[in-house]
LUMVOMAR-276688 format. One record per residue: residue in three letters; residue number from 0; y, z, x of N, C-alpha, C, CB in turn. Coordinates in Angstrom, 1 decimal. Atoms other than C-alpha are relative to their C-alpha. Glycine has a CB too. Example, Ala and Ser with C-alpha at 12.3 -4.5 7.8 and 13.67 -1.06 7.14 Angstrom:
<sites>
+------+------+--------+--------+--------+--------+--------+--------+--------+--------+--------+--------+--------+--------+
: resn : resi :    nyy :    nzz :    nxx :   cayy :   cazz :   caxx :    cyy :    czz :    cxx :   cbyy :   cbzz :   cbxx :
+------+------+--------+--------+--------+--------+--------+--------+--------+--------+--------+--------+--------+--------+
:  ALA :    0 :   -1.2 :    0.0 :    0.9 :   -4.5 :    7.8 :   12.3 :    1.2 :    0.0 :    0.9 :    0.0 :    1.2 :   -1.0 :
:  SER :    1 :   -1.1 :    0.0 :   -0.9 :   -1.1 :    7.1 :   13.7 :    1.1 :    0.8 :   -0.8 :    0.5 :   -1.4 :    0.4 :
+------+------+--------+--------+--------+--------+--------+--------+--------+--------+--------+--------+--------+--------+
</sites>
This chain:
<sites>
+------+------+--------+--------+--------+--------+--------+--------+--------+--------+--------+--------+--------+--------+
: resn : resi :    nyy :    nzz :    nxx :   cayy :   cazz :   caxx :    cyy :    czz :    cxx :   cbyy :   cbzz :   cbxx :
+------+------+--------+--------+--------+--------+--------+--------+--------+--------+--------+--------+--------+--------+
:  UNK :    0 :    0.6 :    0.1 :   -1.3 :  -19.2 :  -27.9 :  -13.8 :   -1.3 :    0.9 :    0.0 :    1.0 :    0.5 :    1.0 :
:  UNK :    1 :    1.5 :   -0.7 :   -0.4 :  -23.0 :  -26.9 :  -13.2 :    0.1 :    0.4 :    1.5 :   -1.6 :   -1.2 :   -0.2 :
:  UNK :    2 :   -0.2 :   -0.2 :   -1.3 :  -23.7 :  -24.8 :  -10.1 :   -1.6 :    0.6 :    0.0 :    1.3 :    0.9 :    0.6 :
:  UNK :    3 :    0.9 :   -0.5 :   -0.3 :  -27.5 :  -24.1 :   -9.5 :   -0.4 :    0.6 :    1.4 :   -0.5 :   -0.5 :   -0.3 :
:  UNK :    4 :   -0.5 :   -0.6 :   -1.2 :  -28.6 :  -22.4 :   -7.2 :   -2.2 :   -0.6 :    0.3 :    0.8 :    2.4 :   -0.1 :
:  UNK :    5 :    2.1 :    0.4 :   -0.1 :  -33.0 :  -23.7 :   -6.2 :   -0.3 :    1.2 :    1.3 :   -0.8 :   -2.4 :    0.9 :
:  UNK :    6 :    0.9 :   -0.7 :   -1.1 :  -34.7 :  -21.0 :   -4.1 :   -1.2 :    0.3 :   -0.5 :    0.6 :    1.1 :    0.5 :
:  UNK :    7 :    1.8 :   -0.2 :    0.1 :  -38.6 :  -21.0 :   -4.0 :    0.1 :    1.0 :    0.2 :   -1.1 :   -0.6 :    0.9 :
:  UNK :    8 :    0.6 :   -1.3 :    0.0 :  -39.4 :  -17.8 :   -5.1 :   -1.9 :    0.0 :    0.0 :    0.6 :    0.7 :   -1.4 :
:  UNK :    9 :    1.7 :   -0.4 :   -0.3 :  -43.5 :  -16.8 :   -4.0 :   -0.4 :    1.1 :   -0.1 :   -0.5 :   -0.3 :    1.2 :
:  UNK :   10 :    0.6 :   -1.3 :    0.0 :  -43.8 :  -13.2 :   -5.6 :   -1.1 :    0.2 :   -0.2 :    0.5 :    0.8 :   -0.7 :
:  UNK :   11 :    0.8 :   -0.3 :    0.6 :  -46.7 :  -12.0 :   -5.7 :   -0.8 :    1.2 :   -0.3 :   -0.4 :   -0.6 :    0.2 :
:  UNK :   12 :    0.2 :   -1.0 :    0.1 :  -48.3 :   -8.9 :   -6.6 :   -1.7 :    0.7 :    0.0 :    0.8 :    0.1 :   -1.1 :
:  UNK :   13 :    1.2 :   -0.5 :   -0.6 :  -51.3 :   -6.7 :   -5.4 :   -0.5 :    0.8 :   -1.5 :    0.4 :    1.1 :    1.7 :
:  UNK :   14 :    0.8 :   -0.3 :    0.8 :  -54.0 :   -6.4 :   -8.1 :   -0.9 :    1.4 :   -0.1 :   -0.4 :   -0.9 :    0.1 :
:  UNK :   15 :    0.7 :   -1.0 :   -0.2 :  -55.9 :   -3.0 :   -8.7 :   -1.6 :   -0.6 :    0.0 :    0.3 :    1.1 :   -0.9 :
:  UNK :   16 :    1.5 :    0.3 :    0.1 :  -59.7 :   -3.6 :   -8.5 :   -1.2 :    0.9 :    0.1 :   -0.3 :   -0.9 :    1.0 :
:  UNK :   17 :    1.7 :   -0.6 :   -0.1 :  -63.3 :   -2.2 :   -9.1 :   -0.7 :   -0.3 :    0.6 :   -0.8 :   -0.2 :   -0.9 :
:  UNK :   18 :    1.3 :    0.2 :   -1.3 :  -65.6 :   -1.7 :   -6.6 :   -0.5 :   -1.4 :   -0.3 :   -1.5 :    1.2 :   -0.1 :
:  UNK :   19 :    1.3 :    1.2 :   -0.4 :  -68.1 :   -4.3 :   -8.1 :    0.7 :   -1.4 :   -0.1 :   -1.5 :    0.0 :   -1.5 :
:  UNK :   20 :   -0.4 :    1.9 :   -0.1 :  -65.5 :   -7.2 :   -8.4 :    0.7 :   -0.1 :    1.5 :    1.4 :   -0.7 :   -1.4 :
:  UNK :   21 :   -0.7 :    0.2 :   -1.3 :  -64.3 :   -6.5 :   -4.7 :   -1.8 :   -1.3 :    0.4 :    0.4 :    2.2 :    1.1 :
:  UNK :   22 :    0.6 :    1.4 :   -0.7 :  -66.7 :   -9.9 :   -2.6 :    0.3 :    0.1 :    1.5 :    0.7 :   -1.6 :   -0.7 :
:  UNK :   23 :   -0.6 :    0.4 :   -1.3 :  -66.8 :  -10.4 :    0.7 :    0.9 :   -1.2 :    0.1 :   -1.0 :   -0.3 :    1.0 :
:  UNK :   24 :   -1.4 :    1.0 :    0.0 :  -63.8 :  -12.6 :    1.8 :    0.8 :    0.8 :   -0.8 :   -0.2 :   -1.6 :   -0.8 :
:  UNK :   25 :   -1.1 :   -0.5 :    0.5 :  -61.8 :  -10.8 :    0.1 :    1.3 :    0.8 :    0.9 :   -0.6 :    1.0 :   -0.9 :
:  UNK :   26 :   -0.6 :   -0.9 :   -1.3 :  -58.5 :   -9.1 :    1.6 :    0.5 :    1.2 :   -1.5 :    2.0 :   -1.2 :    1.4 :
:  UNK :   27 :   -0.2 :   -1.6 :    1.3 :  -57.8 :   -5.5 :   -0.1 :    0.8 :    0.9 :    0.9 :   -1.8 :    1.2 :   -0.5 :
:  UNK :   28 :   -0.8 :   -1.4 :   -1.1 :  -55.6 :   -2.7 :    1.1 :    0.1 :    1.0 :   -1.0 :    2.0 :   -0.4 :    0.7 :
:  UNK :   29 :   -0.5 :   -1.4 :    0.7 :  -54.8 :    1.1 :    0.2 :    0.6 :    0.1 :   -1.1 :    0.9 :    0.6 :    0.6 :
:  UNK :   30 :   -0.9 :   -0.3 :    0.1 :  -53.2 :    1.8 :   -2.4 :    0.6 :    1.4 :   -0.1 :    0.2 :   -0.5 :   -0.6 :
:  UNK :   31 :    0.0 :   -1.3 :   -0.5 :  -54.0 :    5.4 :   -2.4 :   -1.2 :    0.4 :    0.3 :    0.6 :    0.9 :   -0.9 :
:  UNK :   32 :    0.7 :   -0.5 :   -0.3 :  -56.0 :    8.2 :   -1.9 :   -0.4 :    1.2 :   -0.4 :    0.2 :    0.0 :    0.8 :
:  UNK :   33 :    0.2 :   -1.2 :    0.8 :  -57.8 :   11.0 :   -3.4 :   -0.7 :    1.2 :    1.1 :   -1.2 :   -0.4 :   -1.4 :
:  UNK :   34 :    1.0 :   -0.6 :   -1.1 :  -58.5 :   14.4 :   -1.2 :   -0.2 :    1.1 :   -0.9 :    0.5 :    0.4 :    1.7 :
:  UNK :   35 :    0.2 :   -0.8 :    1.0 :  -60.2 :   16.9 :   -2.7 :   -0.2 :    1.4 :    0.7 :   -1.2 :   -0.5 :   -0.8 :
:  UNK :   36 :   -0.3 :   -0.9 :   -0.8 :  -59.2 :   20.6 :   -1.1 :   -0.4 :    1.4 :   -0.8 :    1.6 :   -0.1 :    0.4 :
:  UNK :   37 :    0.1 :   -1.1 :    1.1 :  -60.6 :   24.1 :   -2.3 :    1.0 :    0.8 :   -0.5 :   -0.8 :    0.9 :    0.3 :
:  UNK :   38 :   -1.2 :   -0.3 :    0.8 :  -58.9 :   25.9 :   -4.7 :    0.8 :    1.7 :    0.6 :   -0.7 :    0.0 :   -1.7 :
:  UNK :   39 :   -0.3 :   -0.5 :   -0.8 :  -58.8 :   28.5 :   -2.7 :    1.5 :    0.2 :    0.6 :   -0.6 :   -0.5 :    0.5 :
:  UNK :   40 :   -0.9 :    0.6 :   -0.6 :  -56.1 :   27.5 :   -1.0 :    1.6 :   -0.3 :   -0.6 :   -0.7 :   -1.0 :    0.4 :
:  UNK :   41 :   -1.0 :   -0.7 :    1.0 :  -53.8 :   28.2 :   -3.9 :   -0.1 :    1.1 :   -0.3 :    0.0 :   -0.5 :   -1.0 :
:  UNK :   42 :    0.0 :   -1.4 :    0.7 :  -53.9 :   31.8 :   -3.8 :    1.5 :    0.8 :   -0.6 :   -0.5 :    1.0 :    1.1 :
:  UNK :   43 :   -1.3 :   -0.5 :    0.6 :  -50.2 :   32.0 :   -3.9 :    0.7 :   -0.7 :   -0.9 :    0.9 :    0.3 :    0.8 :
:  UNK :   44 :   -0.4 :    0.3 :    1.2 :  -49.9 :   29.7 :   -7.1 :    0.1 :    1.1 :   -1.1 :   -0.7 :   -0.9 :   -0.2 :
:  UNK :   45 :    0.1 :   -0.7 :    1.0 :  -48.8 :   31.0 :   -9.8 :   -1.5 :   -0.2 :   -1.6 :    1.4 :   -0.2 :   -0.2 :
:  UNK :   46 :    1.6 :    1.0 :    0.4 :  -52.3 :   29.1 :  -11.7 :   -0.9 :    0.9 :    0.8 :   -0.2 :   -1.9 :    0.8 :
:  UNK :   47 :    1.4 :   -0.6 :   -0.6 :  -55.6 :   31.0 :  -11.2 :   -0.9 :   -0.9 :   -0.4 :   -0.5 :    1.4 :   -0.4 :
:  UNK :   48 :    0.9 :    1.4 :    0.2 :  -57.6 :   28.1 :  -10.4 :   -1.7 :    1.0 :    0.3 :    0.5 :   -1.7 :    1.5 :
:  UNK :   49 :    1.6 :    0.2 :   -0.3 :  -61.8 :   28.5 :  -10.5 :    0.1 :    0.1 :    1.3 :   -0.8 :   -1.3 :   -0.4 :
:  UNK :   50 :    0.2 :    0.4 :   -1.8 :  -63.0 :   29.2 :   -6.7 :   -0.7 :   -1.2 :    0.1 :   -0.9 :    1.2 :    1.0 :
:  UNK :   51 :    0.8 :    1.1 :   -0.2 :  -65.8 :   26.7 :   -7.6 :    0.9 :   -1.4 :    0.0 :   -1.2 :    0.0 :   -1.1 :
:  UNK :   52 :   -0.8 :    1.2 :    0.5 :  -63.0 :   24.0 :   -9.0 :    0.8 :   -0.2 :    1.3 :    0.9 :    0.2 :   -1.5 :
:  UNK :   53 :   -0.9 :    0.4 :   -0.9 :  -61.6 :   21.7 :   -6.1 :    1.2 :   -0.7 :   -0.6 :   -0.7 :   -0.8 :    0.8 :
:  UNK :   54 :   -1.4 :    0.4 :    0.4 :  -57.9 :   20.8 :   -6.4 :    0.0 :   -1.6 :    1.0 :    1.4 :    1.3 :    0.4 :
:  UNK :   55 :   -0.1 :    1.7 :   -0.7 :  -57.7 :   16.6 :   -6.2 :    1.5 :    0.1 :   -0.1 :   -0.7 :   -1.7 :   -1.1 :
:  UNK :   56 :   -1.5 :    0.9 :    0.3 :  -54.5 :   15.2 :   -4.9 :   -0.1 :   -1.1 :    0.7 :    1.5 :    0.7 :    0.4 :
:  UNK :   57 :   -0.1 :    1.7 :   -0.3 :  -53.5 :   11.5 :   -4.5 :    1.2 :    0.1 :    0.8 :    0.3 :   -1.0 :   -1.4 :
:  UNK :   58 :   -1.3 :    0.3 :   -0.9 :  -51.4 :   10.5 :   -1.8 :   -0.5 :   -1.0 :    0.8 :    0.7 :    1.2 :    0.9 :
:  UNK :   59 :    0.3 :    1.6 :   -0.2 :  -50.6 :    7.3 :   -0.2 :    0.1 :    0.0 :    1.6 :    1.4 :   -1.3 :   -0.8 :
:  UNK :   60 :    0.2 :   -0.1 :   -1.6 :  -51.9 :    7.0 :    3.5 :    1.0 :   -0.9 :    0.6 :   -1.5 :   -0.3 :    0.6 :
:  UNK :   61 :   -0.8 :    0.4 :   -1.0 :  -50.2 :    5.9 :    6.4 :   -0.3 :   -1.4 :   -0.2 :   -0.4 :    0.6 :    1.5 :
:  UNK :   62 :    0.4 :    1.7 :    0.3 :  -52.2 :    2.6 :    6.3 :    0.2 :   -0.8 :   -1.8 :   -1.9 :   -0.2 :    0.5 :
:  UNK :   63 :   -0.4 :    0.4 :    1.2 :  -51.1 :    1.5 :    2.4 :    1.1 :   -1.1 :    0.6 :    0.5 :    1.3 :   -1.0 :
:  UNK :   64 :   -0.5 :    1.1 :   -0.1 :  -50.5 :   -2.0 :    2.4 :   -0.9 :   -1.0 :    1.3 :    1.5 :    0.3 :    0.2 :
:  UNK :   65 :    0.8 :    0.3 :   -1.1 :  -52.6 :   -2.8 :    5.4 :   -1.1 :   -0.8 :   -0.1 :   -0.3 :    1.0 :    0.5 :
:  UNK :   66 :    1.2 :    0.9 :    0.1 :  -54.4 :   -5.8 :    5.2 :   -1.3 :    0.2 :    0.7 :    0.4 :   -1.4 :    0.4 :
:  UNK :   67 :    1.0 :   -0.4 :   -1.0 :  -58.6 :   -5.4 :    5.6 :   -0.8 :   -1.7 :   -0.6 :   -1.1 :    1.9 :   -0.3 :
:  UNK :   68 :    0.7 :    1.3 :    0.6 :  -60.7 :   -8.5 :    5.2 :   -1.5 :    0.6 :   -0.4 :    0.0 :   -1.4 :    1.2 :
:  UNK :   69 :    1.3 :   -0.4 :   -0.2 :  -63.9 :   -7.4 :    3.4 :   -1.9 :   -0.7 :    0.8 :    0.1 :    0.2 :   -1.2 :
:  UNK :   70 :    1.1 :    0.8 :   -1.1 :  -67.2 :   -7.9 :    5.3 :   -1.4 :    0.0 :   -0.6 :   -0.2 :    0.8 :    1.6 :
:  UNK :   71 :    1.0 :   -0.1 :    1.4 :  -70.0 :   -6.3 :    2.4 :    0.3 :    0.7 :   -0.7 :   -1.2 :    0.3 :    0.0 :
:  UNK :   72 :   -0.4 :   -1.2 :    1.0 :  -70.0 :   -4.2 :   -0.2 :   -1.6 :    0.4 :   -0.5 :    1.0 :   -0.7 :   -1.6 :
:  UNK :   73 :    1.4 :   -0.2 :    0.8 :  -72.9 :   -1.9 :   -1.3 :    0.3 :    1.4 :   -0.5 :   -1.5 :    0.0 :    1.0 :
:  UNK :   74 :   -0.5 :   -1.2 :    0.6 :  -71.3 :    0.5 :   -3.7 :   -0.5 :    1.3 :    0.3 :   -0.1 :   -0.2 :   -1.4 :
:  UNK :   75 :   -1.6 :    0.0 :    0.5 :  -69.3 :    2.7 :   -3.9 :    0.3 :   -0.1 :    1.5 :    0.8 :    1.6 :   -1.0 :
:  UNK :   76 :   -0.8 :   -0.1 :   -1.5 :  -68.9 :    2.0 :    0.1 :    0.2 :   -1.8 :    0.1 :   -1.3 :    0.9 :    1.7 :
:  UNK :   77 :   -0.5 :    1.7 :   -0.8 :  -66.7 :   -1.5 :    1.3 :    0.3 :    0.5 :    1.2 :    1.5 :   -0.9 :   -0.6 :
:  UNK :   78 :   -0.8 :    0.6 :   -2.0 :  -66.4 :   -2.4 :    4.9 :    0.5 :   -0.7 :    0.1 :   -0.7 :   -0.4 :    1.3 :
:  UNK :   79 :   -0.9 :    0.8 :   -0.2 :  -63.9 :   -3.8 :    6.1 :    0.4 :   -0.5 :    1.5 :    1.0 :    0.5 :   -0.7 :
:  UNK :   80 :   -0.3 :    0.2 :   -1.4 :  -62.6 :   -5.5 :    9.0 :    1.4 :    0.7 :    0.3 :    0.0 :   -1.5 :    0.4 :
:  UNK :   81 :   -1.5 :    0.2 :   -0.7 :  -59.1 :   -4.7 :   10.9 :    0.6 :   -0.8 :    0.5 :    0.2 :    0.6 :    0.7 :
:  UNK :   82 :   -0.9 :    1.0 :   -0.9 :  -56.8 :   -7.0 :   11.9 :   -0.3 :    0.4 :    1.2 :    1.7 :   -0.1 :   -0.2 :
:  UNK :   83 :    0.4 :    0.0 :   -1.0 :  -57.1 :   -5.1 :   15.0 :   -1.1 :    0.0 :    0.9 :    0.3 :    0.6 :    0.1 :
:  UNK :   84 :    1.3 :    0.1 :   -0.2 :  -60.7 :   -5.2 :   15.3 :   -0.5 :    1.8 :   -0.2 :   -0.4 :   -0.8 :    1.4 :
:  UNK :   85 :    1.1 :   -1.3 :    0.8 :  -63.2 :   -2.9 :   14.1 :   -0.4 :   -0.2 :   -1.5 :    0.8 :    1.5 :   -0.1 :
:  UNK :   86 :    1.1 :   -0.1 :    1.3 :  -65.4 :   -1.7 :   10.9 :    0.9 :    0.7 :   -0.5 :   -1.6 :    0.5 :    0.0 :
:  UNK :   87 :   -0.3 :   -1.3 :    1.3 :  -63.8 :    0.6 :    8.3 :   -0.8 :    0.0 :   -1.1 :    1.5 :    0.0 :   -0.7 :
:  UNK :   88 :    0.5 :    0.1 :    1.2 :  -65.4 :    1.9 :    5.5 :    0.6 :    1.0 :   -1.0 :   -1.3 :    0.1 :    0.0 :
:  UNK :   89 :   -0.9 :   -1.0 :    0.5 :  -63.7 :    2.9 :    2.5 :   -1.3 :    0.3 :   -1.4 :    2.0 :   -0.7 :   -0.5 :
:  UNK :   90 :    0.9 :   -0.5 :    1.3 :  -65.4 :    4.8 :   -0.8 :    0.8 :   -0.1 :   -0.8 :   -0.7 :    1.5 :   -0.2 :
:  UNK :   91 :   -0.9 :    0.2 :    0.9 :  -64.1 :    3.8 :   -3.6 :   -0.3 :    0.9 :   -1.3 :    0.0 :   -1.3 :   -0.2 :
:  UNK :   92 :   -0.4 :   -0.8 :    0.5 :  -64.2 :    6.8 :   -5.2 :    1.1 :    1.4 :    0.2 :   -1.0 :    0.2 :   -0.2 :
:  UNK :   93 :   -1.2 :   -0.9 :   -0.9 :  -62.1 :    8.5 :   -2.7 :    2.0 :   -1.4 :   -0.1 :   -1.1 :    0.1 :    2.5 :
:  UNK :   94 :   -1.2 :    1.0 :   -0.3 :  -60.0 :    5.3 :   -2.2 :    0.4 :   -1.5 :   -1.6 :   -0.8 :   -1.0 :    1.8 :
:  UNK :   95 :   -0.6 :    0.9 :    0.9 :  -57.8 :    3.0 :   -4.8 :   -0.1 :   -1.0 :    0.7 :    1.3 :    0.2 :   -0.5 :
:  UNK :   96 :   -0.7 :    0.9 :   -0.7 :  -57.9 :   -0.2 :   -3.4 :    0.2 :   -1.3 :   -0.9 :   -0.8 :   -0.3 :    1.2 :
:  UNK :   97 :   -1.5 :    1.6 :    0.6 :  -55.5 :   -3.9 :   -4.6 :   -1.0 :   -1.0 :    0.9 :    2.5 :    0.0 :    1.0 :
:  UNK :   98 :   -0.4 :    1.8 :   -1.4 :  -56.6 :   -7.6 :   -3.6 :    0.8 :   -0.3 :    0.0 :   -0.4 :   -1.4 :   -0.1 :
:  UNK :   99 :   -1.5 :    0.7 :   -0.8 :  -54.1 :   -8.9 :   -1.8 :   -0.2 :   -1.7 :   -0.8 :   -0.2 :   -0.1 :    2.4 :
:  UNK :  100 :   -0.1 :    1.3 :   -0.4 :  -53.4 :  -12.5 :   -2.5 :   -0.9 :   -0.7 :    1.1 :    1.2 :   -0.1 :    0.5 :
:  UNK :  101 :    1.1 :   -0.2 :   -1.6 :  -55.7 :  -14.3 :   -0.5 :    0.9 :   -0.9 :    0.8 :   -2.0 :   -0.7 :    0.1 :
:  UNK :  102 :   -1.0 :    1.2 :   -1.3 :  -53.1 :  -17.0 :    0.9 :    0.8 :    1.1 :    0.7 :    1.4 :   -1.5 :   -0.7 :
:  UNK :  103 :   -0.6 :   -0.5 :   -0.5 :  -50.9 :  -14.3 :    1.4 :   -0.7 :    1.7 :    1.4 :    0.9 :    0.0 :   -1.3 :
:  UNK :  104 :    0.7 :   -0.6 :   -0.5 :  -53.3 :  -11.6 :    2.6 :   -0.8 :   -0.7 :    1.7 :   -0.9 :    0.2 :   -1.1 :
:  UNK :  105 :    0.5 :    0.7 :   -1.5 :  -55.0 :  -14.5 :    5.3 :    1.9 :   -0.2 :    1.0 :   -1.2 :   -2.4 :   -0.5 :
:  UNK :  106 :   -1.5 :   -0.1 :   -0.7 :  -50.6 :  -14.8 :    6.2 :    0.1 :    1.3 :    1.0 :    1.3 :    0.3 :   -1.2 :
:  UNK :  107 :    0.0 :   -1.3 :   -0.9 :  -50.7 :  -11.2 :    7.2 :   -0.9 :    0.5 :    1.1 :    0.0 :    1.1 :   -0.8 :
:  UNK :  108 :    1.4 :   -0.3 :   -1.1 :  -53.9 :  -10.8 :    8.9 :    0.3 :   -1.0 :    1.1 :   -1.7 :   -0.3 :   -0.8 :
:  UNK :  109 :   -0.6 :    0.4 :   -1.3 :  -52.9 :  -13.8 :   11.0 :    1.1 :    0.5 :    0.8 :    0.4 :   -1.1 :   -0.3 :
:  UNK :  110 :   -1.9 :   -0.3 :   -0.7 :  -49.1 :  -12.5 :   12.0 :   -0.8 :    1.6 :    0.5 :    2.1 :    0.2 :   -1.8 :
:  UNK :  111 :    0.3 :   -1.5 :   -1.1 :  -50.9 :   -9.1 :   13.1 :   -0.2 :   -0.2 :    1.4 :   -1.4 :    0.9 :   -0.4 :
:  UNK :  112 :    1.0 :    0.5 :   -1.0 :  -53.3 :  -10.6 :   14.8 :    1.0 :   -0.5 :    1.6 :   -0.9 :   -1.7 :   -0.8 :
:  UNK :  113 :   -0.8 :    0.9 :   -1.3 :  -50.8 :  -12.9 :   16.7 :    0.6 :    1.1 :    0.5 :    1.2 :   -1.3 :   -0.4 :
:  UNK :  114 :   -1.1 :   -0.6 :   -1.1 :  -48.8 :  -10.1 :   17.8 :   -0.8 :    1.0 :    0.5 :    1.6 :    0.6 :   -0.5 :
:  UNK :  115 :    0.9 :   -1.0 :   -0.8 :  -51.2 :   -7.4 :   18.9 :   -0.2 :   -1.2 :    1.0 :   -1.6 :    0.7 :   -0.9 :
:  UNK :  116 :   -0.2 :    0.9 :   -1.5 :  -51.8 :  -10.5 :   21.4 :    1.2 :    0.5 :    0.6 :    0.1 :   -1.6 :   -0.2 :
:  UNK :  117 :   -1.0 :    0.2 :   -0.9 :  -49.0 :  -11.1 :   22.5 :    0.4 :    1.7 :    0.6 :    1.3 :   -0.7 :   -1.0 :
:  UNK :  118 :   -0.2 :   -1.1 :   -0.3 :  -48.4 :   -7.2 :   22.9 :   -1.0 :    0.4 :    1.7 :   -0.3 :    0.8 :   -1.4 :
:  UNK :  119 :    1.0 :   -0.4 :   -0.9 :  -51.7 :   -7.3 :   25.0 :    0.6 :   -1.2 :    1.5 :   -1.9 :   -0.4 :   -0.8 :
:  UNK :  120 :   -0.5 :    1.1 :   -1.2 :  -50.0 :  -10.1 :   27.6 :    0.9 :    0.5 :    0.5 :    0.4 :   -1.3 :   -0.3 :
+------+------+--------+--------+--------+--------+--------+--------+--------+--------+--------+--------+--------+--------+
</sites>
């Protein structure tokens, strides 16, 4: 006795990218973030950091995952749109950013869209 089982699987997975191959049209999101804090500010490490040397740390913002549709690019700065409306602009020396899928990236940006409506009614 055979027993299969058919379910359409559609994974797909968010690509890292370089500024110069990000395009308009494109959808991109977070995936992190680099802030760069003086060192200072470790006085009670046990590490004696340089005063001049800033301490980078990476951490993944609130918006990670957050579909932007891009609008230009003129390195190292992308603008982007929001689903909700508006400009952002990220540096991509500060910021990691993924293309999304674009079928699945134009999925999300629609389903926001639609419900920030509906929220507004």
């Amino acid at each position: 006795m055979k027993a299969t089982t058919d379910t359409p699987s559609c994974t797909t997975v968010a690509a890292r990218i370089a500024g110069e191959d990000i395009k308009p049209g494109d959808y991109v999101s977070v995936l992190n973030e680099i802030v760069e804090l003086p060192s200072f500010l470790w006085s009670c490490s046990a590490a004696s950091l340089p005063v001049e040397d800033p301490v980078r740390i990476r951490y993944m913002p609130d918006e990670a995952g957050q579909p932007f549709k891009v609008v230009a690019v003129c390195l190292p700065f992308v603008y982007a749109k929001r689903p909700k409306g508006g400009i952002t602009t990220f540096d991509t020396r500060q910021h990691q950013l993924v293309r999304l899928d674009r079928r699945n990236g134009r999925s999300v940006w629609k389903q926001i869209k639609k419900s920030l409506r509906k929220k507004k009614k």
